[in-house]
N, C-alpha and C positions, 0 to 999 in steps of 0.2 A: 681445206687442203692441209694435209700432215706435214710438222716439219721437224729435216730431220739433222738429228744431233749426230755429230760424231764424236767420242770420249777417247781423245787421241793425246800420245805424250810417247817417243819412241825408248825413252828409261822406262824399266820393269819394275815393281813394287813401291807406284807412286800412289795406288787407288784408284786404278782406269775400273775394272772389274768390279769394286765393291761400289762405285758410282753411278757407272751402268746399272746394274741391279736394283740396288737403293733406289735411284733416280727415278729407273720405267716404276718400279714398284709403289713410290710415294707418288709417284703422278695419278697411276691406277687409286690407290686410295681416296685424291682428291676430283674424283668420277674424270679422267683422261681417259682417252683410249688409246695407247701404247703398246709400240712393237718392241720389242728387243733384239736386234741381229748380232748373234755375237762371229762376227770374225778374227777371232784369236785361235790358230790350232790348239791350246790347250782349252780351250772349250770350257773353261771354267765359271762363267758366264750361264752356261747352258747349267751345267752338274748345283751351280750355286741358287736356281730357280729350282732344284728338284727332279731335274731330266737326269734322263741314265743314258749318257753319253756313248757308251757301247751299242745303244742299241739303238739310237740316229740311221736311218735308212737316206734320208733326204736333208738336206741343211744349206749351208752358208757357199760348200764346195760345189754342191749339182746346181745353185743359182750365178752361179760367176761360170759356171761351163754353160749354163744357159740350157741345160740337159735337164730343168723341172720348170715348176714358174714357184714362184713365193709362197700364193695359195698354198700350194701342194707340200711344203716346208713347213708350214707354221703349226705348231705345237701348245696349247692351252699350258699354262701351268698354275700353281697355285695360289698365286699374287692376284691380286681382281684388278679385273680390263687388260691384262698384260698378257700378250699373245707372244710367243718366242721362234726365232728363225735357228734352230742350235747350231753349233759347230762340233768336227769330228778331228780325229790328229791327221784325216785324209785331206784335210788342207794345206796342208804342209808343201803337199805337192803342186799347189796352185797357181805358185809365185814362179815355179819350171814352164807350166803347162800354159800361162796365157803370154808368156816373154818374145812369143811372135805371133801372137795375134792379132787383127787389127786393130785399133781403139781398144784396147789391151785394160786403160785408165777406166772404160766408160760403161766395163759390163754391169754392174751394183747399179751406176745412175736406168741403167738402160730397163733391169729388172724391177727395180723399185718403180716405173712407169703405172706400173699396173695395178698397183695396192696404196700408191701415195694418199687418195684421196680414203681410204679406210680408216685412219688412223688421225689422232689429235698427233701425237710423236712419234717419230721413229728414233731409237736410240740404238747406234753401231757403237759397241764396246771393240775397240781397234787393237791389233796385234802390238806387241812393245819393239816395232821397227819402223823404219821410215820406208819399210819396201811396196811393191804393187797391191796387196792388201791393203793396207792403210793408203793408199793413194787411190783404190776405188773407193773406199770410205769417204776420203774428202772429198772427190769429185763428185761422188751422189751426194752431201750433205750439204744443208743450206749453212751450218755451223757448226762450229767443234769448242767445244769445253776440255782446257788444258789443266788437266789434274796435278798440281803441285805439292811436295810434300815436306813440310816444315822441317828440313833437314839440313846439314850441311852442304851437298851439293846438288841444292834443290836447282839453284838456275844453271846447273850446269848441263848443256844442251838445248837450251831452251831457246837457246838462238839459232839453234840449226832448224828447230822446230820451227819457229817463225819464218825461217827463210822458206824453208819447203811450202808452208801453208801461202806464203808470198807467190812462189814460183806457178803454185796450182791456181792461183787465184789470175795469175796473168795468161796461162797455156792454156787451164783444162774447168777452171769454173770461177768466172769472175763474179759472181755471186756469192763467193763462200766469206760467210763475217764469222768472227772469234765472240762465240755467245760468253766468253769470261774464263779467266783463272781462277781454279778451285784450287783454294788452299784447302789440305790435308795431312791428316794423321801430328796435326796442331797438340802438344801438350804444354800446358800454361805453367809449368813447375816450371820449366828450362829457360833457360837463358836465351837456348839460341832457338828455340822456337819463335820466341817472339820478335827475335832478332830479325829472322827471314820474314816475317809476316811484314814489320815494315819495312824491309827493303823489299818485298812485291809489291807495296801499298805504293810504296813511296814513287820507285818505277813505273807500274801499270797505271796506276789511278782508278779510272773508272773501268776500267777492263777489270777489275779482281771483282771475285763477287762477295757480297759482305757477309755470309754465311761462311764459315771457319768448319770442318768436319775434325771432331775432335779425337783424339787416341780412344779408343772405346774396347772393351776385352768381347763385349758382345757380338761388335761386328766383324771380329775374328771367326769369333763361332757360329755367329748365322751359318754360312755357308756347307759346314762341314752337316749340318740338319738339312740341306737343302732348300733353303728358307731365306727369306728375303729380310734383313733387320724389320720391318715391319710386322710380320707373323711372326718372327722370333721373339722380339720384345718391344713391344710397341712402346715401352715407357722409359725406355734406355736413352741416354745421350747421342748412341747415332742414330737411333730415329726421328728423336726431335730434329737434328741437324739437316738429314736428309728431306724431312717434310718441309724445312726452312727454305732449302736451296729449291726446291719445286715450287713452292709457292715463287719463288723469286724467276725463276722460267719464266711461270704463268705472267705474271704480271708484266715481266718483259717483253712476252710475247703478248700482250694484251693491248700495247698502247697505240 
């Protein structure tokens, strides 16, 4: 049975989307068979695998209306083993459209029913909010990896983030564990990079995962190629990085 990750953190430009990607992509390399759901209306997730977002028929919005089933969503792309659910900016509207429906939290867990056992991972790149997107994300996912970024006001929110993931864990899925804190966008010149690494170390403990993803210019560019750090530059520092933190999944999930 598939298990699935949600890459959640309600601050924007932490490396939810370059982790997602990276992440399904380095898993696929190490023979996983991985999905990728991007639920972000900016869909960058989708465009940074190589898909042409404009021309999405079916994705992330017609499976939370429960108007397709996942089959009929999933898009091959050019990462191996890694099948993509993409998103459209017609998500945007979704967080209006399901705000009185019933079990409103539970349509993702509800639709992932049917494809869970297909797949070694499922990996949900989550919108940069704390709203009903990202809360059917955590209700379908057995875990979520909090993407942190070695900056000044890396823990800021972090605690709201935790609270909410508590809240879900008592209402809407008392199953959901914290697969780890990824520390990101790490550069070793600074001061206060390493500043913040040990004050998550020092904090979290065994929650931080020991794989560091490092300031990289290539993993900037991947994406604008449509291309995964992996087929972009397999010999760059975030791909090492990224194949570290997949191996480090595996094995977690191994034992």
């Amino acid at each position: 049975m598939g298990k699935i990750i949600a890459i959640a953190n309600q601050k924007g430009g932490v490396g939810k989307t370059t982790t997602s990607v990276n992440l399904a992509a380095s898993l696929g390399v190490l023979e996983k068979k991985v999905l990728l759901i991007d639920a972000d209306p900016q869909a960058n997730a989708s465009s940074g695998l190589g898909i042409d977002v404009e021309s999405v028929e079916i994705g992330t919005y017609q499976i939370l209306e429960h108007s397709s089933t996942p089959r009929e969503a999933i898009i091959k792309c050019s990462a191996p083993n890694v099948d993509v659910i993409p998103s459209h900016i017609d998500l945007v509207a979704i967080e209006i459209e399901l705000v009185d429906k019933d079990n409103r939290e539970y349509m993702l867990k509800k639709a992932l029913e049917s494809i869970k056992d297909d797949y070694d991972y499922i990996i949900i790149d989550c919108a940069p909010s704390l709203g009903l997107l990202t809360l059917n994300a955590l209700t379908a996912a057995d875990s979520v990896i909090i993407p942190i970024q070695c900056e000044y006001f890396a823990l800021e929110g972090l605690g709201k983030l935790l609270n909410t993931i508590k809240s879900i864990q008592k209402i809407h899925n008392p199953d959901l564990d914290i697969e780890g804190l990824l520390l990101t966008m790490f550069d070793s010149r600074l001061r206060l990079s390493n500043q913040v690494v040990e004050e998550v170390q020092k904090h979290f403990n065994d929650m931080v995962f020991d794989t560091i993803i490092q300031r990289n210019v290539k993993l900037s560019e991947a994406p604008s190629f449509g291309e995964s750090i992996i087929n972009y530059d397999a010999t760059s520092k975030g791909a090492t990085n990224y194949l570290h933190l997949a191996q480090e999944v595996i094995k977690k999930n191994s034992k």
